[in-house]
Each structure stands twice: as C-alpha cells, then as structure tokens.
N, CA, C and O atoms as a Tinker XYZ file with bonds, in Angstrom:
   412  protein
     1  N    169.955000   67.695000   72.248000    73     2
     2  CA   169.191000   68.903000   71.978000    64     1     3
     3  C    170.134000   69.956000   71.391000    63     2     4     5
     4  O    171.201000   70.212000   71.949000    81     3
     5  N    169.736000   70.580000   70.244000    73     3     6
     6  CA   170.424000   71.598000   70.109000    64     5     7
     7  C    170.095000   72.925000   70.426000    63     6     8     9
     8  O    168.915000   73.276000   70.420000    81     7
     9  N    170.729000   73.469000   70.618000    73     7    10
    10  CA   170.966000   75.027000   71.499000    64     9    11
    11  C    171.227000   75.971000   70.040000    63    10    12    13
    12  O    172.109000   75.967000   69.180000    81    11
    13  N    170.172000   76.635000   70.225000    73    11    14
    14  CA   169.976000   77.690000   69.091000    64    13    15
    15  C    171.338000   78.821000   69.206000    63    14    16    17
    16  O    171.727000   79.529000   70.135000    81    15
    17  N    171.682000   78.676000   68.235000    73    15    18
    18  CA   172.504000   80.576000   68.153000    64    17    19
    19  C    172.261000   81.802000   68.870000    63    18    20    21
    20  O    172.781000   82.452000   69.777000    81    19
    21  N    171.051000   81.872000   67.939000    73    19    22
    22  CA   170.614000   83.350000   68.204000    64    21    23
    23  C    169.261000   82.631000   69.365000    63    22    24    25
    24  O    168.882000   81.468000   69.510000    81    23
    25  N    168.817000   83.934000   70.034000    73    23    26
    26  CA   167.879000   83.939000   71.090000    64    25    27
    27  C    167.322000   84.965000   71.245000    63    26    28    29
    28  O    167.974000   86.009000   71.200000    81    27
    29  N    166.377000   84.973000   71.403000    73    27    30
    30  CA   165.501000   86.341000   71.877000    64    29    31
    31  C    164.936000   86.022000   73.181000    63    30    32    33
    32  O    164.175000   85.089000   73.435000    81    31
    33  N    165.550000   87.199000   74.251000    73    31    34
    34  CA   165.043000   87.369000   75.045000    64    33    35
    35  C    163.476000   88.522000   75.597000    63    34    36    37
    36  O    163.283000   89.567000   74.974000    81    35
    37  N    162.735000   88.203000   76.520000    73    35    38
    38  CA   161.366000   88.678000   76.843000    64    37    39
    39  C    161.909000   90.145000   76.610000    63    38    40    41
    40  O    161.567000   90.563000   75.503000    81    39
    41  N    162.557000   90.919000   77.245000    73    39    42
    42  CA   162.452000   92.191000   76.654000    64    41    43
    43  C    162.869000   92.698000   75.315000    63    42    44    45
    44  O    162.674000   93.877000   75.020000    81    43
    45  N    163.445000   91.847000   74.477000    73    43    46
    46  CA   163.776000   91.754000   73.055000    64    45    47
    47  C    162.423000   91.810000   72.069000    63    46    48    49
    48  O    162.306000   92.584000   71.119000    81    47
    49  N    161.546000   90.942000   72.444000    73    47    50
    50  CA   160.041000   90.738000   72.505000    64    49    51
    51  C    159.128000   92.255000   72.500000    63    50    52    53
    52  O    158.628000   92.984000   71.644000    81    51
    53  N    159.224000   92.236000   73.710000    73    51    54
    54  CA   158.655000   93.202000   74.274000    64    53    55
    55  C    158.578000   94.565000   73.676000    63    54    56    57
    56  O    157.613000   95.299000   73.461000    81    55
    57  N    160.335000   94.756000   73.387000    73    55    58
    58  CA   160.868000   96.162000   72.511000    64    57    59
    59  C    160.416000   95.789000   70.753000    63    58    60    61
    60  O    160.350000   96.697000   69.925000    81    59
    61  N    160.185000   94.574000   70.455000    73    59    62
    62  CA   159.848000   95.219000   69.209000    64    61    63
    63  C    158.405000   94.917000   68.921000    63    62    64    65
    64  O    157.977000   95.136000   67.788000    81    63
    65  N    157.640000   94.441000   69.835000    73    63    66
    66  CA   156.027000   95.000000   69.346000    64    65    67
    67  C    155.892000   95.899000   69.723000    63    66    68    69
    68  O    154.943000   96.440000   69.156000    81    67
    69  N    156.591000   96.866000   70.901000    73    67    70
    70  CA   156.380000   97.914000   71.173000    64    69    71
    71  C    156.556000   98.941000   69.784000    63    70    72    73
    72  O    155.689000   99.646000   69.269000    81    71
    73  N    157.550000   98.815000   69.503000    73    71    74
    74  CA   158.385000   99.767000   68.594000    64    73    75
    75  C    157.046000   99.162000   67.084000    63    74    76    77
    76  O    156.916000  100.101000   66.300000    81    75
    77  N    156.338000   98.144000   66.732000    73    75    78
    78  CA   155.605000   97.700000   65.940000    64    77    79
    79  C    153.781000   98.644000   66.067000    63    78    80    81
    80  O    153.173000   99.365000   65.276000    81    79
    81  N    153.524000   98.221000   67.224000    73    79    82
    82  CA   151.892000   98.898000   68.236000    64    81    83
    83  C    152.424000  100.530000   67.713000    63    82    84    85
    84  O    151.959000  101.152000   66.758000    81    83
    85  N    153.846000  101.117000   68.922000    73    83    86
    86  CA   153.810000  102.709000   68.547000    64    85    87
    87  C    153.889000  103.259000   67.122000    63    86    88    89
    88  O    153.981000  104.482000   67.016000    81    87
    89  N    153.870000  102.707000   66.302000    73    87    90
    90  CA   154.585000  103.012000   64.573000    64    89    91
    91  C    152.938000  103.136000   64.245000    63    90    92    93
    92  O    152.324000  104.193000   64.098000    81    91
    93  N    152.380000  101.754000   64.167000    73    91    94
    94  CA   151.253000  101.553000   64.004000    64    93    95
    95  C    149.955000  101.674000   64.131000    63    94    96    97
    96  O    149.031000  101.268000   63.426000    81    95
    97  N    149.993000  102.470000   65.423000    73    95    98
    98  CA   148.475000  102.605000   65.956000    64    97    99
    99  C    148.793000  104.782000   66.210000    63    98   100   101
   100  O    147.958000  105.650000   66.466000    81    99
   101  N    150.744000  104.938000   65.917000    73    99   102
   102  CA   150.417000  106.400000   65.768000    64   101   103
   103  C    150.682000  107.087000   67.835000    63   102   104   105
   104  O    150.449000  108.224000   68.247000    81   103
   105  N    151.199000  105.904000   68.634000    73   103   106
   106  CA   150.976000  106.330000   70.476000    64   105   107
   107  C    152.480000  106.475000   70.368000    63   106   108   109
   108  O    153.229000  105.676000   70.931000    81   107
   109  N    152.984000  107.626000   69.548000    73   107   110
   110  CA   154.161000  107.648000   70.078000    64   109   111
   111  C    154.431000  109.354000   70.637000    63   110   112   113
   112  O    155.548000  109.825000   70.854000    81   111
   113  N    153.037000  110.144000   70.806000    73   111   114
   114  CA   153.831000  111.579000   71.247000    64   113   115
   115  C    153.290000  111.211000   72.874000    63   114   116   117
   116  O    153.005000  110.177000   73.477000    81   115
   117  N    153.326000  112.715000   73.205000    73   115   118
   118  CA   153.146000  112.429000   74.835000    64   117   119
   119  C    152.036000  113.273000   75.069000    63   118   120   121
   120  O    151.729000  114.246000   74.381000    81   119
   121  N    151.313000  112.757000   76.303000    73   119   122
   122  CA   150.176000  113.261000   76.821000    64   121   123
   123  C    150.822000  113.913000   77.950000    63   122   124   125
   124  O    152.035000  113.959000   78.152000    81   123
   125  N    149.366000  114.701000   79.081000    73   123   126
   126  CA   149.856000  115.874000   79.637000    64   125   127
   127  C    150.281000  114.711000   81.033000    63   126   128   129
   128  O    150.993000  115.299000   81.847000    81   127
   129  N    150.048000  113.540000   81.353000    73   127   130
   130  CA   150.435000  112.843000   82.292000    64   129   131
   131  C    150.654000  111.454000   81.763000    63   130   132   133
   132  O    150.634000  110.551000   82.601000    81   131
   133  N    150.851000  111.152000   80.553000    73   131   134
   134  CA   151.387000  109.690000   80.409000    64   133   135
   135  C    151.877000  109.908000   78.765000    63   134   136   137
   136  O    151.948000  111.038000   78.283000    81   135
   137  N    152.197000  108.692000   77.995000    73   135   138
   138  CA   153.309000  109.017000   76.502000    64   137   139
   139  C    152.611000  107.594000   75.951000    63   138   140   141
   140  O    151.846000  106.935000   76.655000    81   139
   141  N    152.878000  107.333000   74.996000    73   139   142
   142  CA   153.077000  106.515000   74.057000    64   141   143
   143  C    153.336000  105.307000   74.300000    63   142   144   145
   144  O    152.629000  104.361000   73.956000    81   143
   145  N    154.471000  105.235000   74.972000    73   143   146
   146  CA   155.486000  104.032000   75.264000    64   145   147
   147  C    154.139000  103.328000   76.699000    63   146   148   149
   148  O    153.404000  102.341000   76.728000    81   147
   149  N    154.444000  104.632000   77.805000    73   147   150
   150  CA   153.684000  104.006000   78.746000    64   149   151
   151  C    152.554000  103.334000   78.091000    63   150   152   153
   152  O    152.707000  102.116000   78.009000    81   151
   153  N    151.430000  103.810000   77.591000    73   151   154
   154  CA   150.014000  103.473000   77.279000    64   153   155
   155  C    150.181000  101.690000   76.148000    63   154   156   157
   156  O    149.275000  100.858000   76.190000    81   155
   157  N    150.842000  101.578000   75.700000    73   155   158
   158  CA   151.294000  100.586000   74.836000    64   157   159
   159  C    152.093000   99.060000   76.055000    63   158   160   161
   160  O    151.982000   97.848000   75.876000    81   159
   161  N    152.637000   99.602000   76.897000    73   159   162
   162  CA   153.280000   98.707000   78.026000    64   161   163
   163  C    152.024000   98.126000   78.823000    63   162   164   165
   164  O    151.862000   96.906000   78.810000    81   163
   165  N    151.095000   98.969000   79.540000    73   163   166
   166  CA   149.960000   99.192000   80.076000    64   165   167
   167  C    148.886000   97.643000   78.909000    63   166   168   169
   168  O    148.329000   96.559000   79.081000    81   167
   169  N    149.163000   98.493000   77.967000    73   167   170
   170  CA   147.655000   97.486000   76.678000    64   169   171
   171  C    148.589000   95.861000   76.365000    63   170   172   173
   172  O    147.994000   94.824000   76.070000    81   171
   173  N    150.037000   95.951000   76.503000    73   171   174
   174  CA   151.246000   94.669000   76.474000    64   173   175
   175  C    150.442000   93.551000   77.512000    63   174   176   177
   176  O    149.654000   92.619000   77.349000    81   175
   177  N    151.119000   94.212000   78.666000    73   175   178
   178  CA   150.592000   93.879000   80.027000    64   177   179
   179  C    149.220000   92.822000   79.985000    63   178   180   181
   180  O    149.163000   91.593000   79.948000    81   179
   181  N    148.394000   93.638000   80.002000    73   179   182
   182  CA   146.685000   93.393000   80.351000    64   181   183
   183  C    146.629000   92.670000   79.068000    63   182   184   185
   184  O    145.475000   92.249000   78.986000    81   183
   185  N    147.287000   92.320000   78.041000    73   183   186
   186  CA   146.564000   91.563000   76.725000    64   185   187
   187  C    147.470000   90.271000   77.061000    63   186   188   189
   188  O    146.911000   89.183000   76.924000    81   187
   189  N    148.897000   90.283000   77.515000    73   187   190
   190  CA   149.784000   89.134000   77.931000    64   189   191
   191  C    148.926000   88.443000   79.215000    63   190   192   193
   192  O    148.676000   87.241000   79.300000    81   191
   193  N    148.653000   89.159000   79.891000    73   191   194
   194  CA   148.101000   88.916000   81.331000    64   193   195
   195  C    146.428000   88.170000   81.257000    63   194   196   197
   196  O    145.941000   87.491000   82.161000    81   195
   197  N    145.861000   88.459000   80.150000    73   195   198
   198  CA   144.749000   88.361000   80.321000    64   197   199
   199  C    143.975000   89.139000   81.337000    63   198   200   201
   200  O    143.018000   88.592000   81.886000    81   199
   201  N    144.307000   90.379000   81.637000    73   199   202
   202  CA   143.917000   91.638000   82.410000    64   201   203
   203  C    143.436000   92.717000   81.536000    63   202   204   205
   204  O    143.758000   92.879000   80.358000    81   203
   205  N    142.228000   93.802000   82.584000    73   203   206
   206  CA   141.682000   94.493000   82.142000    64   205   207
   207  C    142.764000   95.586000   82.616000    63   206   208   209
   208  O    143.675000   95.325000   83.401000    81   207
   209  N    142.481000   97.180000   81.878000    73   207   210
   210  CA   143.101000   97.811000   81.937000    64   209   211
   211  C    143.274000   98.526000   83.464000    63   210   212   213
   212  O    144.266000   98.765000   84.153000    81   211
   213  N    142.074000   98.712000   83.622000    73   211   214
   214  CA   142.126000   98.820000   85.330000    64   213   215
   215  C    143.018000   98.267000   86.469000    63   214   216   217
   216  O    143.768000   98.837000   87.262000    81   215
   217  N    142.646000   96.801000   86.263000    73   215   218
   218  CA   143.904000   96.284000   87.342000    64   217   219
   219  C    145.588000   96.364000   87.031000    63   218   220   221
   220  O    146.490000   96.468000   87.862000    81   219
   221  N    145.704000   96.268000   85.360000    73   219   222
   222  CA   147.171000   96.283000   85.343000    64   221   223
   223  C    147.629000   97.753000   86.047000    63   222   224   225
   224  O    148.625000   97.764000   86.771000    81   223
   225  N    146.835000   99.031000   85.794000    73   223   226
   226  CA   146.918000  100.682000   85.992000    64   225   227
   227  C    147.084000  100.162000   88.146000    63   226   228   229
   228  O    148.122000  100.287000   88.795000    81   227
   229  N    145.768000   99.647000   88.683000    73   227   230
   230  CA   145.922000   99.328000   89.916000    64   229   231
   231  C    147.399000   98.857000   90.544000    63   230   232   233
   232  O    147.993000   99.413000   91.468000    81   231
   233  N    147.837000   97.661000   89.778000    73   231   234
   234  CA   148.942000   97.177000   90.057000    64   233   235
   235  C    150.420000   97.675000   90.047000    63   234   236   237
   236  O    151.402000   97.489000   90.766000    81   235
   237  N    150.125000   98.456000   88.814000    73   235   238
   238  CA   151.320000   99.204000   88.425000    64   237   239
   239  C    152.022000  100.701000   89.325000    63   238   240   241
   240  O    151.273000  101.382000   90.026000    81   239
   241  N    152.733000  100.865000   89.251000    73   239   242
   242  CA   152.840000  101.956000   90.118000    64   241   243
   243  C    153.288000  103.160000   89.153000    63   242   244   245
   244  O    154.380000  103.711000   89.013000    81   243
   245  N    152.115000  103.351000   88.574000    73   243   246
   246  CA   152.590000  104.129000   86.955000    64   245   247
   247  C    151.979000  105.499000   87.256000    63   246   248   249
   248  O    152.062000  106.209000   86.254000    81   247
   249  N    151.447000  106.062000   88.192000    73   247   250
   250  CA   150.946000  107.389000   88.328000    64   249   251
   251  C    149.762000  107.791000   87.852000    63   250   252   253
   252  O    149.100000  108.760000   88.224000    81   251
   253  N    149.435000  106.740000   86.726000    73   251   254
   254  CA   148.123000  107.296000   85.988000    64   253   255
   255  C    147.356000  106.475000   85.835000    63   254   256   257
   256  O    147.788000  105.322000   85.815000    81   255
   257  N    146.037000  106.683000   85.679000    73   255   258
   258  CA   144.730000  105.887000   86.406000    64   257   259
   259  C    143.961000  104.824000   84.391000    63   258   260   261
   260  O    144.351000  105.055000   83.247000    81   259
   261  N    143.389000  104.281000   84.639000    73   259   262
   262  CA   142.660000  103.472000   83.783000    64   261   263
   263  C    142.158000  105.001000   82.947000    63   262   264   265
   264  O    142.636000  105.291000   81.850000    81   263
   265  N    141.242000  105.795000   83.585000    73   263   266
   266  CA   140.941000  106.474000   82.657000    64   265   267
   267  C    141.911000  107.703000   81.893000    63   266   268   269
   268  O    141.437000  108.444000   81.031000    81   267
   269  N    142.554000  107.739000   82.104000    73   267   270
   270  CA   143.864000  108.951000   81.760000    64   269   271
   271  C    144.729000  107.513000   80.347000    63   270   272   273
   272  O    145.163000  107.783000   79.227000    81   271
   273  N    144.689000  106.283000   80.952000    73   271   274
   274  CA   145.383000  105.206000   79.443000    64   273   275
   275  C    144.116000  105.317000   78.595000    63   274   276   277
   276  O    144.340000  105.417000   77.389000    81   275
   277  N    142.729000  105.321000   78.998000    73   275   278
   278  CA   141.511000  105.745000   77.751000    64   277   279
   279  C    141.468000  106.682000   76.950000    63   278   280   281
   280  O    141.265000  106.555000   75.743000    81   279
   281  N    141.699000  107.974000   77.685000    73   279   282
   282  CA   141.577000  109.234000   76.803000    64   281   283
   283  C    142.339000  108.918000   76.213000    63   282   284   285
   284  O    142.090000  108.222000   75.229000    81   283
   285  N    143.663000  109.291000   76.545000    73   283   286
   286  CA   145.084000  108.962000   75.669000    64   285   287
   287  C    144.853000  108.081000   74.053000    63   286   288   289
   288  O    145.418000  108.230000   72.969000    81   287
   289  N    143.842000  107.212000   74.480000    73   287   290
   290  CA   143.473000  106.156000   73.587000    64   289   291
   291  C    142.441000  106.580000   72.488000    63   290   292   293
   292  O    142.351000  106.238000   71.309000    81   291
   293  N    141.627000  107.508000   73.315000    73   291   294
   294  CA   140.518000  108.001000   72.337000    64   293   295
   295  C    140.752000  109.392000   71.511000    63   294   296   297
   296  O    140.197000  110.101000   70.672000    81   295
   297  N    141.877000  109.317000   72.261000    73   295   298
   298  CA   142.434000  111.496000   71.221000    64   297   299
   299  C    143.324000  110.585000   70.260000    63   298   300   301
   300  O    144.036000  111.402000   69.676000    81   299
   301  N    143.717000  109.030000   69.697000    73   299   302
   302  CA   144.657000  108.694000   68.675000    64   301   303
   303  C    144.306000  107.949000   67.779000    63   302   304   305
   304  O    144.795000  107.785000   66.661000    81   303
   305  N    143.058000  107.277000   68.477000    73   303   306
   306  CA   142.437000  106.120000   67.973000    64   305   307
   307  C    141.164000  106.611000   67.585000    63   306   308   309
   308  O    140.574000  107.462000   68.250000    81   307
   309  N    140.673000  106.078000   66.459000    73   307   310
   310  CA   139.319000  106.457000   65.282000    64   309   311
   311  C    138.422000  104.963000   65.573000    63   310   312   313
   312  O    138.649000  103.826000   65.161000    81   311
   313  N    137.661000  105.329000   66.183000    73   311   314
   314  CA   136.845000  103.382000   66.498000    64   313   315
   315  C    136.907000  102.896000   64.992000    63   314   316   317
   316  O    137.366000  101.776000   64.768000    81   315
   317  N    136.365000  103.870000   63.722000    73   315   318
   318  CA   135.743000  103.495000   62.665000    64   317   319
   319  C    137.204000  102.748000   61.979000    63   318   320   321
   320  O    137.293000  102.027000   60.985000    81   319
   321  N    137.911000  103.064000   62.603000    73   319   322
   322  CA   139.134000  102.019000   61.484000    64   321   323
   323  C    140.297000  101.366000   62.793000    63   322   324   325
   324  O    141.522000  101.360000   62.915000    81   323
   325  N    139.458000  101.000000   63.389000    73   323   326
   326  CA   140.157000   99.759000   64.202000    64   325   327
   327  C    140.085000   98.694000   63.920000    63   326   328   329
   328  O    140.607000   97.912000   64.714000    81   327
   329  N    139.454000   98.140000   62.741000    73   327   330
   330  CA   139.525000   96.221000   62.112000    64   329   331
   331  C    140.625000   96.629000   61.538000    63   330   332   333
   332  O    141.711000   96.127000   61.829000    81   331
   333  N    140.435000   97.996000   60.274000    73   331   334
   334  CA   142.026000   97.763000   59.871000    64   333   335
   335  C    142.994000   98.161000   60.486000    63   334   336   337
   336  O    143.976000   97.553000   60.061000    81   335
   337  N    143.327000   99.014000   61.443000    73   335   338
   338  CA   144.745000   98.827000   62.243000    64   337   339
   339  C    144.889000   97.404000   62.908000    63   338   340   341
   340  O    146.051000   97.020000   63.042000    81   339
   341  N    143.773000   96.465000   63.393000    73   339   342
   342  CA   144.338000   95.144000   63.854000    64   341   343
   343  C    144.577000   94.544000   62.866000    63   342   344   345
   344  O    145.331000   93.580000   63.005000    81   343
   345  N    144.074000   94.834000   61.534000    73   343   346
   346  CA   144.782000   93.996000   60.572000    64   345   347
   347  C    146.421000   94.086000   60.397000    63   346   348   349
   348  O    147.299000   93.224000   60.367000    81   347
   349  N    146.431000   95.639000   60.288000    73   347   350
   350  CA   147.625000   96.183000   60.075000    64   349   351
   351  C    148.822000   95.467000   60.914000    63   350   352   353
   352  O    149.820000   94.927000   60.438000    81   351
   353  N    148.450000   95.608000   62.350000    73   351   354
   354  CA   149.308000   95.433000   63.063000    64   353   355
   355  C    150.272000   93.807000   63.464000    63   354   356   357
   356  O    151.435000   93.596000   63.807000    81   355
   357  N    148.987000   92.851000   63.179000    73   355   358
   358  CA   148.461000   91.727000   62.846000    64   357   359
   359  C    149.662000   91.153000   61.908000    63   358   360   361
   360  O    150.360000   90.207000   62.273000    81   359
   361  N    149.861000   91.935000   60.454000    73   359   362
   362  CA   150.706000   91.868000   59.495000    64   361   363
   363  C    152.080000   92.000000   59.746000    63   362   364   365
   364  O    153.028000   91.264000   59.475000    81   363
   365  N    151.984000   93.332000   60.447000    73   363   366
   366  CA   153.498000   93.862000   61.021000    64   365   367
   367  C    153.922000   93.183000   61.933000    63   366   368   369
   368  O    155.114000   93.382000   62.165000    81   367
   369  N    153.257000   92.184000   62.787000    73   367   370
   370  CA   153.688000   91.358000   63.928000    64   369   371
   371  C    154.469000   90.172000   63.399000    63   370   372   373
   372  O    155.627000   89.952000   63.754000    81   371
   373  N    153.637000   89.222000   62.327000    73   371   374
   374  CA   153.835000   88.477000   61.846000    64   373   375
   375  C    155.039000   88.807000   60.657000    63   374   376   377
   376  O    155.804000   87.872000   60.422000    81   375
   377  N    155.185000   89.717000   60.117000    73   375   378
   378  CA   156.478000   90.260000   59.532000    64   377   379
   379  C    157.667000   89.760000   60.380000    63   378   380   381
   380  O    158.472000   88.874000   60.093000    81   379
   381  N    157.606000   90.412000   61.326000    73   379   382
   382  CA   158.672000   90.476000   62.550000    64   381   383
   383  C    158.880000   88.576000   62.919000    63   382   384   385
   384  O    159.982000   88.193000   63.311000    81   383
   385  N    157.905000   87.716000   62.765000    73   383   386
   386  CA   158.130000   86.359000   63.460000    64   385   387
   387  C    159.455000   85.716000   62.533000    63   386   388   389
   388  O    159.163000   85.724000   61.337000    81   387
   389  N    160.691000   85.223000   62.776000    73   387   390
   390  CA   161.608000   84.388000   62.155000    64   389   391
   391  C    160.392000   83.305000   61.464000    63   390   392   393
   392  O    159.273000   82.946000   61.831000    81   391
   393  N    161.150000   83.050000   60.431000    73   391   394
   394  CA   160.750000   81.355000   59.521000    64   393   395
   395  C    161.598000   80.478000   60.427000    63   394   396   397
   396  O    162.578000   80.930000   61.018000    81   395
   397  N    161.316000   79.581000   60.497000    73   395   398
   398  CA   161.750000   78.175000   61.030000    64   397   399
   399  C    162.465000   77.818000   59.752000    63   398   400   401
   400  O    162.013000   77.921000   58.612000    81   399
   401  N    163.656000   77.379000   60.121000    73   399   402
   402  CA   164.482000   76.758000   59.421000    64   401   403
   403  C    164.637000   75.263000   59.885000    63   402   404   405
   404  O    164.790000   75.028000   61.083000    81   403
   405  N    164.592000   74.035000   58.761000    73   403   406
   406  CA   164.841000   73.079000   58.670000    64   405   407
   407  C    166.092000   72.550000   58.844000    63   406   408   409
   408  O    167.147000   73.033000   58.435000    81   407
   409  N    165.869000   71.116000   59.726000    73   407   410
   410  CA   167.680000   71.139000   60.497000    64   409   411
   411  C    167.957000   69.921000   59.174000    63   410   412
   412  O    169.068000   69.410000   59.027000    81   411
C-alpha cells in the first residue's frame, strides 16, 4: 500500500468549507449572540450528522438556541436565490476537491 504524502486531516476539511460556506453564503459578520463561523459549524454538523438544527443547538453547548442559528440565517439569506448560492457553493466545493493522480 502506498502511503500518500500529503494528507488532509478532518479539521483541515472542516476549515476550508468553512472558509468556502462563510465567503459564499456572506455568514461572516457577527450577530448580537452568535457570528458567522458559529452558525456555519452548527449547519457543518447537522448536514455531516444527518441532524436537524435543533438537536445539534440541543447537544452543543453553544449558548444559542435553534431559533437565534434561524434568524441569523434569515437577516443573510434571500430564499429567492438559494438554488443559486447551492450552485455556487456546490462549484466552490468541488474547486477545492484534489484531481486524483494516476500512479
């Protein structure tokens, strides 16, 4: 077996869809009890998890409730152009994936 060079580890991952979602969807200032970063970790979470936003907020010991990650969501986010930010983001994700190189 060969043992790759380079490696990406889960928070390597983690930090650059983050840094991809906050660019992209615009969640990077701060609210009067939660920010950007949090609300994006929170939507990571529950979409990795196959969890609703509620229980990851339950589980978490993040201070702020399911509906406080909504507002946050609805003062940044425009429903009417959410196909194209998942397109967008969609693009920018797949940007970010390495090509497979042939051994």
């Amino acid at each position: 077996m060969i043992i790759p060079k380079e490696s990406l580890s889960g928070e390597d991952i983690r930090r650059a869809i983050e840094d991809v979602l906050g660019k992209h969807l615009g969640l990077t200032g701060k609210g009067y009890k939660c920010d950007g970063r949090l609300v994006i970790n929170v939507l990571m979470t529950a979409a990795i998890e196959g969890r609703v936003i509620e229980s990851v907020c339950d589980d978490l010991t993040i201070g702020v409730t399911s509906n406080t990650i909504r507002g946050y969501l609805k003062n940044r986010l425009d429903v009417c152009d959410l196909r194209e930010q998942e397109m967008q983001m969609n693009l920018s994700l797949s940007d970010c994936v390495p090509v497979a190189r042939e051994l």
